[in-house]
C-alpha positions in Angstrom: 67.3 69.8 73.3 66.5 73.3 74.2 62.9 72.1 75.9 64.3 68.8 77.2 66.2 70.9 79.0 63.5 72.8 80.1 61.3 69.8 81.0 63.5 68.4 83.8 64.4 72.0 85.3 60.7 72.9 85.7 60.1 69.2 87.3 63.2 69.7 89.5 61.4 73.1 90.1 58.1 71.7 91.1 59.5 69.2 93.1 60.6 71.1 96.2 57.6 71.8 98.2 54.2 73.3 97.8 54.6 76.3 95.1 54.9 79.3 95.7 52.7 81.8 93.3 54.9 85.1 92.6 51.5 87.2 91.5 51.6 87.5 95.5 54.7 88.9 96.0 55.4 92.8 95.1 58.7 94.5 94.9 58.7 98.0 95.4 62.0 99.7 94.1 62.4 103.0 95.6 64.3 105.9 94.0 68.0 104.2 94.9 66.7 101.4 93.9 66.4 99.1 96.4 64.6 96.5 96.8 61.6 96.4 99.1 59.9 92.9 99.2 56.4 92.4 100.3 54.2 89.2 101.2 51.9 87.5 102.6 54.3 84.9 104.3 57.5 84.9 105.2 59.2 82.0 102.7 57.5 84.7 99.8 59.6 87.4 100.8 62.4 84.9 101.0 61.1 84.3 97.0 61.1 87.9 96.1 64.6 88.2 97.8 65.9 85.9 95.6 64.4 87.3 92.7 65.4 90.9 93.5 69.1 90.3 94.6 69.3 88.2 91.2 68.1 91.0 89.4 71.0 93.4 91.1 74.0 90.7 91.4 73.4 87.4 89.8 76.4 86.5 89.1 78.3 86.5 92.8 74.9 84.9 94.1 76.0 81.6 91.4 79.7 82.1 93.0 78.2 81.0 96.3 76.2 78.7 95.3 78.2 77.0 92.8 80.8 76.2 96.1 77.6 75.0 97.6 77.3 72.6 94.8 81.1 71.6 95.0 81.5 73.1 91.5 83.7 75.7 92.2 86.4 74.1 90.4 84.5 73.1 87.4 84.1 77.6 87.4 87.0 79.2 88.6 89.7 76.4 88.1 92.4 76.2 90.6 91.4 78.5 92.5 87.7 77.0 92.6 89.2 73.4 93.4 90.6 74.7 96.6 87.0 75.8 97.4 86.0 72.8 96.7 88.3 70.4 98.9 88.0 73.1 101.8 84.1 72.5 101.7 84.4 68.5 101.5 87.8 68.6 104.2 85.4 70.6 107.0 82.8 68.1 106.5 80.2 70.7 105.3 78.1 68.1 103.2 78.2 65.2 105.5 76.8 68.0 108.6 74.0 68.9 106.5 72.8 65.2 105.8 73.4 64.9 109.6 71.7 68.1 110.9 69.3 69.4 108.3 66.1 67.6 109.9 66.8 69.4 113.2 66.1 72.8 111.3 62.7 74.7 112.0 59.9 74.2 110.1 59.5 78.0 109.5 63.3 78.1 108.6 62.9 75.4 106.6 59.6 77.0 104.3 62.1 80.1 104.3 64.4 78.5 103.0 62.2 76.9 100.4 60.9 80.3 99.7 64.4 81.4 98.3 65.2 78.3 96.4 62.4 78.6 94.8 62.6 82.0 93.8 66.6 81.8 93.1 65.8 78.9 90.8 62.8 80.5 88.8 65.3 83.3 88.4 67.3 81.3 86.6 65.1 79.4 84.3 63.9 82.8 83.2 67.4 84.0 82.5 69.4 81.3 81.0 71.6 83.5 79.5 73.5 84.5 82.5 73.9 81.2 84.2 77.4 80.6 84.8 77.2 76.6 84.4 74.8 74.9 82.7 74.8 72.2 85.4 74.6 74.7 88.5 70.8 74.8 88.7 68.3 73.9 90.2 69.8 74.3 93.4 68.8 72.6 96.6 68.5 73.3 100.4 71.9 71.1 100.9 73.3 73.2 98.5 72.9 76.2 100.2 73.1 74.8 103.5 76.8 73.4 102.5 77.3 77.2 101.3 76.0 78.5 105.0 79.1 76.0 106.6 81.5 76.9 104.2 81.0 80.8 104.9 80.9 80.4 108.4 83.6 78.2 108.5 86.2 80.7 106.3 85.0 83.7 108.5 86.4 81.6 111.7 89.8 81.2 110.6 89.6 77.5 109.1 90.4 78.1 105.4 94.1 80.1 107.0 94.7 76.8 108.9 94.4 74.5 106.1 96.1 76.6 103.6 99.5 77.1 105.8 99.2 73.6 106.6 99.4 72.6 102.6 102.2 75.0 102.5 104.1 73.7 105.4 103.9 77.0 107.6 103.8 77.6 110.8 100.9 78.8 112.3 98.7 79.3 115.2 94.9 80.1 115.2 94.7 83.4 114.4 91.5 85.0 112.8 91.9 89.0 111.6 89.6 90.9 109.8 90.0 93.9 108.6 87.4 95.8 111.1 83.9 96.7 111.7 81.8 99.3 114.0 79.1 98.6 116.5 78.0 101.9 118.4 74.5 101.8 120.8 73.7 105.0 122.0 70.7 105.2 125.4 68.7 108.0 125.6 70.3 109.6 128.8 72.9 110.3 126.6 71.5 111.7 123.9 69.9 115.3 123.5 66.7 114.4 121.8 65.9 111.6 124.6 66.2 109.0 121.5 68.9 106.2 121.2 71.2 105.9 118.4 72.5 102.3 117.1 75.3 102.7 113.9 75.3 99.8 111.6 78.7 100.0 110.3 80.3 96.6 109.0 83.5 97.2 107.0 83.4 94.6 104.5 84.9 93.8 101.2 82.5 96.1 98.6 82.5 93.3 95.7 82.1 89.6 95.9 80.6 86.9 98.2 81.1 88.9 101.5 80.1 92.3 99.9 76.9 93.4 101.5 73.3 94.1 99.5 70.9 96.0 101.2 67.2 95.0 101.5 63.7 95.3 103.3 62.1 92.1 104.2 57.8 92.5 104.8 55.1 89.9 105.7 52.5 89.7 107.3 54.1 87.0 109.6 55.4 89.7 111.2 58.7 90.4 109.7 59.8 94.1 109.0 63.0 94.8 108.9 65.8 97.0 106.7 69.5 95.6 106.5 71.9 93.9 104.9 73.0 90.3 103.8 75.3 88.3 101.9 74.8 86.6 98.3 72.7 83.8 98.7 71.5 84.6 101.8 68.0 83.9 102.7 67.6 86.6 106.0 69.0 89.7 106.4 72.4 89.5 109.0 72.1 92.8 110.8 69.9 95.3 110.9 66.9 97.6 112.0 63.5 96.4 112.5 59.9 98.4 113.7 61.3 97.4 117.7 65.2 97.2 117.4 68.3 96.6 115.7 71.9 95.5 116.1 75.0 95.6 114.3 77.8 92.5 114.2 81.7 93.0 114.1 84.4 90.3 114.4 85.6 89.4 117.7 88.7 87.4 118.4 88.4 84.7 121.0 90.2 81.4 120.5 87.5 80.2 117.9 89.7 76.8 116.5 92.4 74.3 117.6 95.2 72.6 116.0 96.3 69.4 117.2 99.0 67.6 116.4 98.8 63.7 115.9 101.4 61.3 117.3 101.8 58.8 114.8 103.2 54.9 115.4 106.3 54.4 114.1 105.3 51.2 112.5 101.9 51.8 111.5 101.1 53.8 108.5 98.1 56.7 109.3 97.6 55.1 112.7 98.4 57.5 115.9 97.9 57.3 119.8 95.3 58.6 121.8 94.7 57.7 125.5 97.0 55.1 125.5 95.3 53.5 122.4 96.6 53.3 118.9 94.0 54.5 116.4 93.4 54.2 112.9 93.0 57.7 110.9 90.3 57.6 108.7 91.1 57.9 105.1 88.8 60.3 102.7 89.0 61.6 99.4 88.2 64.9 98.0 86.4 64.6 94.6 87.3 67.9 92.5 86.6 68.7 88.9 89.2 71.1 87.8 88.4 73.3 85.2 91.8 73.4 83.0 91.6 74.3 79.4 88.3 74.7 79.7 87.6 70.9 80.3 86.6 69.7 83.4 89.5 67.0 84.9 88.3 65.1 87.9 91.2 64.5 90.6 90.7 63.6 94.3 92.8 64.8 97.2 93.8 62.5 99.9 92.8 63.7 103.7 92.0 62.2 107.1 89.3 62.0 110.2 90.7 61.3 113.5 88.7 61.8 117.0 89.6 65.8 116.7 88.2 66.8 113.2 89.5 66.9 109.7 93.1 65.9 109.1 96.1 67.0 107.2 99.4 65.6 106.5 101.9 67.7 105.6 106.2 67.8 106.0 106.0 68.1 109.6 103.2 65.1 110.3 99.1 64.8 111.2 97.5 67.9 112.0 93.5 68.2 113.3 91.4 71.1 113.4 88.6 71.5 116.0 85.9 74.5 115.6 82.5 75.1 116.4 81.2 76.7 113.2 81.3 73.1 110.7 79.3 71.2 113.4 75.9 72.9 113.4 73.1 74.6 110.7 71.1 76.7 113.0 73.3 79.6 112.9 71.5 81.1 109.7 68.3 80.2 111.5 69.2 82.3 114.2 70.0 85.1 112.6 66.2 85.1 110.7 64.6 84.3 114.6 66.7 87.4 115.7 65.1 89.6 112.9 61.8 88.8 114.2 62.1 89.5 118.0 60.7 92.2 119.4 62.1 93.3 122.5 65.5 92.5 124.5 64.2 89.6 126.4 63.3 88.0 123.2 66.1 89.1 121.4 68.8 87.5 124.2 66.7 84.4 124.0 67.8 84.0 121.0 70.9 84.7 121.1 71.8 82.6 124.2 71.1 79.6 121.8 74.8 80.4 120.5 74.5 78.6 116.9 76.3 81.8 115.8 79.8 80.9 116.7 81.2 83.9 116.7 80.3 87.8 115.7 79.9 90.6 118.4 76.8 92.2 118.8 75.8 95.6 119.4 72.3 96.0 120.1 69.5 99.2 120.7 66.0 99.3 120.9 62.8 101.5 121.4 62.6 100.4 124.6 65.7 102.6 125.0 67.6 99.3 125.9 71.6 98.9 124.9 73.3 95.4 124.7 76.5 94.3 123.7 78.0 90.6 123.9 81.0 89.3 122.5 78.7 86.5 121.4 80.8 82.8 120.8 79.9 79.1 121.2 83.6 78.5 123.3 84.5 74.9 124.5 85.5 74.2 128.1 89.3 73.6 127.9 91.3 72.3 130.2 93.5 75.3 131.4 96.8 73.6 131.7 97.4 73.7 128.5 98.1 77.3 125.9 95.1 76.9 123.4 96.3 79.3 121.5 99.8 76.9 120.2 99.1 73.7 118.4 97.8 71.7 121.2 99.2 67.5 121.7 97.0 65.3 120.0 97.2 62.2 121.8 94.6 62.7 124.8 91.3 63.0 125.4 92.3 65.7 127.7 92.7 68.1 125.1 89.3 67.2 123.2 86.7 69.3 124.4 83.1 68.0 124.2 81.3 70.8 126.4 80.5 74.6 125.6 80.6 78.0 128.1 77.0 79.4 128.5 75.4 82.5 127.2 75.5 84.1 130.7 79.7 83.1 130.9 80.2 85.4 127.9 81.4 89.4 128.2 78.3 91.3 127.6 77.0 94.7 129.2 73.2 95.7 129.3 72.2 99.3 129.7 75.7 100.9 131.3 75.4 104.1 133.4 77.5 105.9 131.1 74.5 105.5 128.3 76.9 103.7 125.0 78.0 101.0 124.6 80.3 99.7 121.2 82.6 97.5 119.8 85.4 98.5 117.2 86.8 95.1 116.9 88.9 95.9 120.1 88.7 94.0 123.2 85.6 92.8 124.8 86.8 94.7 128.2 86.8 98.4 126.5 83.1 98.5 125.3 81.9 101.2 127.4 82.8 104.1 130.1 86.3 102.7 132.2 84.7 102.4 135.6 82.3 100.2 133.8 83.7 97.9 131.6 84.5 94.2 132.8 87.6 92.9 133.9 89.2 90.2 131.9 91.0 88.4 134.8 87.3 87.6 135.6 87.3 85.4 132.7 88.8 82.2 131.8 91.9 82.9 129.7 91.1 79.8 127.5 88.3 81.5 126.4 90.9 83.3 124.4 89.4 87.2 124.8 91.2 89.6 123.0 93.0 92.2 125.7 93.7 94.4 122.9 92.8 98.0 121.6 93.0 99.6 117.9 93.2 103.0 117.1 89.5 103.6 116.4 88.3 102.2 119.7 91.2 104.2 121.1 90.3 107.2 119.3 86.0 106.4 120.2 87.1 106.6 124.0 88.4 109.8 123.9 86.0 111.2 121.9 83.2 110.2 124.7 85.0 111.1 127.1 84.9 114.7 125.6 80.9 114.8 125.2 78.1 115.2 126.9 74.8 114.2 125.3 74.9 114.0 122.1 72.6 115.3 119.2 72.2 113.4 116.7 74.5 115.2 114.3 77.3 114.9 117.2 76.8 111.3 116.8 77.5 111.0 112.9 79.9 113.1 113.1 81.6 110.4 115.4 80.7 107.8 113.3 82.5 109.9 110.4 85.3 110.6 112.0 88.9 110.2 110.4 91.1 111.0 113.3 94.4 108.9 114.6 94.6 108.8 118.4 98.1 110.3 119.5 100.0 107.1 120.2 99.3 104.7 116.5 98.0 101.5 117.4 98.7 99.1 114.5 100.6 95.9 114.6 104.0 97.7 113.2 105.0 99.9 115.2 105.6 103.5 113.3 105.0 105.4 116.0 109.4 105.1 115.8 109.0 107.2 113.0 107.6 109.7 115.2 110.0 109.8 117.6 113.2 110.9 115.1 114.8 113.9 115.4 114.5 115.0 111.1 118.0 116.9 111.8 119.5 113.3 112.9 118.3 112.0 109.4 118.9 114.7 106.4 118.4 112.5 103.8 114.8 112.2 104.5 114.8 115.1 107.1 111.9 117.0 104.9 109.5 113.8 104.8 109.8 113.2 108.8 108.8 116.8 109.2 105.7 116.6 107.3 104.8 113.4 108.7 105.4 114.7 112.4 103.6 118.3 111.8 100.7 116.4 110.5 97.5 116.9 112.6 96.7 112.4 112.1 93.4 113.3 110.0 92.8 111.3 107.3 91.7 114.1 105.0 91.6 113.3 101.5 94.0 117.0 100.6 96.1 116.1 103.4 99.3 115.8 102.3 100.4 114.3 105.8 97.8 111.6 104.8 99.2 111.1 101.5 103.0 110.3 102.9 101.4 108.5 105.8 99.6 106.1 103.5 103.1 105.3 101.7 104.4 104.9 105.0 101.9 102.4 105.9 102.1 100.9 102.5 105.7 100.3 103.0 105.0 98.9 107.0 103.2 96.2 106.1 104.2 93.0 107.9 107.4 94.0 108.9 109.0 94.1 112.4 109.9 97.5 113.0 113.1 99.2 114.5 115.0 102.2 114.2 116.9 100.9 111.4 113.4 99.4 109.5 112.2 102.7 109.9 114.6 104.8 108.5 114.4 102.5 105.6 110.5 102.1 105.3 110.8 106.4 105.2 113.4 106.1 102.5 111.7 103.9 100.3 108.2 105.9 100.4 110.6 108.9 99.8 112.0 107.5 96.7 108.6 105.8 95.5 106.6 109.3 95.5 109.8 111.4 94.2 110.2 108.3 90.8 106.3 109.1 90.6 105.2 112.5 91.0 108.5 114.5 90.8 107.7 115.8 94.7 106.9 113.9 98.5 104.5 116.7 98.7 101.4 114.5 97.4 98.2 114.3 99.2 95.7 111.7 100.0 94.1 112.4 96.9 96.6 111.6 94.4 97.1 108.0 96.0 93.5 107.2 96.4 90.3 106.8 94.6 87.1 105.3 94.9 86.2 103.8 91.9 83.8 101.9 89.7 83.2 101.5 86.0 84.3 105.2 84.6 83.5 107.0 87.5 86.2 107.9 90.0 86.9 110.3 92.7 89.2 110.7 95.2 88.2 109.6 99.0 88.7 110.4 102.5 89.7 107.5 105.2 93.1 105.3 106.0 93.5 101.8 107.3 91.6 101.8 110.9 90.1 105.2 111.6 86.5 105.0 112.3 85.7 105.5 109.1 88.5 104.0 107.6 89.6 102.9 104.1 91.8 99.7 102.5 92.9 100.3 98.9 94.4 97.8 96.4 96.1 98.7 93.2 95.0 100.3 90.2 97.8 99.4 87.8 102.2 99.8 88.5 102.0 103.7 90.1 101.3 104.2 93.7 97.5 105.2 93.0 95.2 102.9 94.4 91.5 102.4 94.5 89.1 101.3 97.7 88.0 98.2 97.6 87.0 97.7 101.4 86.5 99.7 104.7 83.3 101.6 105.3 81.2 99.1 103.5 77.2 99.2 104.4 76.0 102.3 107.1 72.7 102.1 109.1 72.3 105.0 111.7 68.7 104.5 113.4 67.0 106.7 116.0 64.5 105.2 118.2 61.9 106.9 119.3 57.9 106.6 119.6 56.8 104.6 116.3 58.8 103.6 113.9 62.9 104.2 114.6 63.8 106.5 111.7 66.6 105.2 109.6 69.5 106.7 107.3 71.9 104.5 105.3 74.4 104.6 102.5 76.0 102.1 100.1 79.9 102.2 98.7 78.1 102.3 94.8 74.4 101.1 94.7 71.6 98.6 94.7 72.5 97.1 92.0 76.3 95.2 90.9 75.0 95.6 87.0 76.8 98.2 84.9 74.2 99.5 82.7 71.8 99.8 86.0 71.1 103.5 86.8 71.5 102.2 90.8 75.6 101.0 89.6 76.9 104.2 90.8 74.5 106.5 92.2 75.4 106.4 95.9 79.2 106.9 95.2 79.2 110.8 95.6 77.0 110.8 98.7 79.1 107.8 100.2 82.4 110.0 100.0 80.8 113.1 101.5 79.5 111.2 104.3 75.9 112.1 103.1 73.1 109.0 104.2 69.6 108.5 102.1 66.5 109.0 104.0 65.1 105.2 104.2 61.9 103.7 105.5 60.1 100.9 107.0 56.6 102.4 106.9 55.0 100.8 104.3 52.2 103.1 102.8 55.2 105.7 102.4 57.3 103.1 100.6 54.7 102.6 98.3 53.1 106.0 97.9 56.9 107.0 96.5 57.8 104.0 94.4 59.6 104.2 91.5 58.5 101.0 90.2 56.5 97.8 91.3 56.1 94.4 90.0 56.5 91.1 90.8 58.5 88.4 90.0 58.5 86.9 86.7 56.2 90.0 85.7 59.0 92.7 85.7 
């Protein structure tokens, strides 16, 4: 059975596309581990990508792809099956039978590259597939992975799930935070320009980030990072530029409502018209008990999108990122530009529906966009409520150009960044744009947080900066005076602690703390309680006093004292190692903790995630960077840990993309199948 098995993979294998020979492809592992791929062509290094990410995370590489394959369920259960109707409900199979032809054929031979090499991975390591019916996987299957992603990072997987649940909701998409900082050369000492790379993603799972450098002789060079299962690296640095993404917040989705007939069962009106709803099914394979049951899960199509039904009727969603493939595309023709006027051409296609971008080059060029495909909407209506679904006049068929969009080139005030804030605070005041000059459909975010808050003032302060005045800003771990997060505790601030005796000794440590997010601050420590404690809740005097009680009580049941400090509450963790860190929920460097066990001790589990500083100059930029753990997700890897205790001191690793240095200081090189 054993080589029957084996038989049809291999013939699968074969069967893609004109083979790829691994004997051609080296990768060079330097002394973090990390993996430096080198080929002749492009789709190679997409093979030796594969192959090396395998090597470091199989396992959350098969949790992407097994939702590509629609067998989430038959995995994870449940939970999986939910996967699985979200990717069938959006439509993501049916858009990549529709669309995949229109692909590129370089894209395309990448593509193949990676399947390839993803697929040889795991006929030589049987023993850690996850299910023995997950490979060989296919270019759908990783193109219905690509929707999915992009779908779930615009908001869509919310909408459905409060619309199962019978919430209320509007369309509202919030991440947890990201940096983008681009730094000219008149404002820097050294007559270089500075671009931080500084995503703040989840450390583990499908979002977590692996850094790699990408080599061929097609002209690809370029260090960054990606997701699992990725084929292209998502932001980055290459030999002529670089850019880093954060999440913006424009009105990315729409909820309709249907009017249905009275009379006629799943028809509604539209235009005057009565209009039958077209019926689908969901086919899931549940894993329960360990079997696999198959069940199916009723939902609709109307002239919007995909439909729901739910208590309170028909509801449609309408988004850009389930009704195209090229935005993956994009992303490998935007590592291979070379200059700004490449580099916007590429973008200006807008197949990325959403993302800002930051950008800097060795031109000494800076470039930011809050980059979206946006639909022309009719302004009479509020986009951002759940919009009447019975007129053509809300269905919007036609998009805002590239050149419509917020975006800055080369500013006097030499920076530009983006902090997750509004699009109209990116660079010095008298500079930035005004957002009455933009459509309010459009659905801009007019809102500041505390780092881009905190950013401001900091540049405001300096000069030109060296370079070390520059990491230090990237490092920093400082409140602004006024907090800026959606509770308000700044209420907390404003007691009198005589007013309040009971907690009169808590309120003066919180309000003679100097807002630093030090990890032996003890202001910290009660201040991470505090937000703990906020969470969600509209805040008044009353909630206040409360929310201060309770974080009062909660340290005194643990630790005997409220004078704790950060480092009691928070660790960075992994395996046996553990140590305590600096950083609190949306400083510039900031940190998110979950829990540990029933105490209030908690470990990090996102916040600064992957960190690329690059300095361009003459030749090749020169590039620092940093991981939360390592190259590698494998505990008996030497590369599980070994960043940890630089990445809470703030320290960076030297890295490269020259490529006789890279190989005269290897620590090991192979390639695939030959390790």
């Amino acid at each position: 059975m054993k080589y029957v098995f084996l038989f049809f993979f291999t013939l699968n294998f074969f069967s893609l596309s004109a083979q790829i020979s691994p004997d051609k492809i080296d990768i060079v592992r330097d002394q973090w581990g990390v993996a430096h791929i080198y080929g002749e062509k492009d789709a190679e290094v997409a093979y030796g990508l594969a192959w090396a990410h395998a090597e470091d995370d199989f396992k959350t590489i098969q949790s992407t792809l097994l939702a590509g394959k629609l067998m989430a369920g038959r995995q994870f259960g449940k939970d999986g099956a939910g996967i699985d109707f979200f990717t069938q409900f959006i439509g993501a199979p049916d858009v990549v039978k529709e669309k995949k032809d229109q692909l590129s054929p370089e894209f395309s031979a990448l593509l193949d590259g990676y399947i390839q090499g993803i697929n040889s991975y795991a006929l030589h390591h049987k023993d850690e597939v996850l299910h023995r019916k997950l490979f060989p996987v296919t270019a759908d299957n990783m193109l219905t992975a690509f929707v999915l992603s992009l779908s779930a990072m615009s908001g869509a997987d919310k909408i459905v799930g409060d619309i199962v649940a019978n919430k209320s909701f509007n369309n509202p998409y919030v991440g947890i935070g990201s940096n983008g900082i681009a730094i000219g050369k008149s404002k820097t000492t050294t007559g270089e320009s500075f671009l931080a790379v500084n995503s703040h993603q989840p450390f583990v799972g499908p979002a977590s980030w692996y850094e790699v450098h990408l080599n061929s002789e097609e002209g690809w060079n370029m260090l960054g990072s990606l997701f699992p299962a990725s084929p292209t690296i998502f932001h980055g640095v290459n030999e002529n530029l670089g850019w880093a993404h954060t999440v913006n917040h424009p009105d990315k989705m729409d909820v309709y409502q249907l009017r249905m007939h009275p009379d006629k069962k799943e028809h509604y009106y539209f235009d005057g018209e009565i209009l039958e709803l077209e019926k689908r099914k969901a086919k899931l394979k549940v894993k329960i008990l360990g079997m696999p049951i198959p069940i199916s899960k009723t939902y609709y199509q109307s002239v919007y999108g995909p439909t729901l039904k739910n208590d309170n009727g028909y509801f449609s969603l309408s988004f850009v990122a389930n009704q195209n493939l090229k935005a993956i595309q994009q992303w490998y023709e935007m590592t291979k530009t070379k200059n700004l006027q490449e580099f916007k051409s590429v973008v200006s296609q807008l197949y990325l529906p959403d993302f800002n971008i930051v950008y800097a080059d060795k031109d000494h060029h800076i470039f930011y966009v809050s980059n979206a495909k946006l639909p022309i909407r009719n302004p009479n209506f509020n986009w951002r409520n759940v919009l009447p679904g019975d007129t053509s006049v809300t269905l919007w068929t036609n998009y805002h150009a590239f050149n419509e969009l917020p975006q800055y080139t080369d500013p006097k005030a030499g920076y530009l960044f983006n902090m997750n804030n509004t699009p109209f605070n990116a660079t010095a005041y008298n500079e930035n744009l005004d957002s009455l000059e933009f459509p309010s459909e459009m659905g801009f975010s007019i809102k500041d947080n505390n780092r881009s808050i905190r950013f401001q003032s900091l540049m405001s302060q300096e000069g030109k900066l060296s370079y070390d005045d520059f990491k230090k800003i990237k490092f920093d771990i400082q409140y602004p005076d006024q907090f800026q997060f959606e509770e308000d505790v700044n209420i907390i601030f404003e007691f009198d602690p005589k007013d309040y005796p009971e907690i009169e000794d808590y309120l003066k440590i919180l309000q003679n703390w100097d807002r630093n997010a030090e990890k032996e601050s003890i202001g910290a420590g009660l201040m991470k309680v505090v937000i703990n404690n906020a969470k969600g809740k509209k805040i008044d005097k009353a909630e206040a006093v409360e929310i201060v009680k309770i974080s009062q009580s909660q340290l005194v049941a643990e630790f005997g004292t409220i004078e704790v400090p950060l480092s009691e509450l928070q660790v960075h963790k992994r395996g046996d190692i553990e140590m305590p860190i600096d950083g609190l929920p949306d400083v510039i460097a900031p940190m998110y903790t979950q829990k540990i066990g029933d105490g209030l001790k908690e470990k990090t589990y996102v916040g600064e995630s992957y960190i690329l500083l690059a300095r361009f100059r003459e030749g090749l930029p020169k590039l620092e960077s940093i991981m939360p753990y390592g190259a590698s997700s494998r505990p008996d890897s030497p590369h599980f840990t070994d960043q940890m205790e630089m990445f809470i001191n703030k320290e960076l690793k030297s890295m490269t993309l020259d490529k006789e240095e890279i190989y005269e200081n290897a620590k090991r090189i192979y390639h695939p199948m030959m390790e």
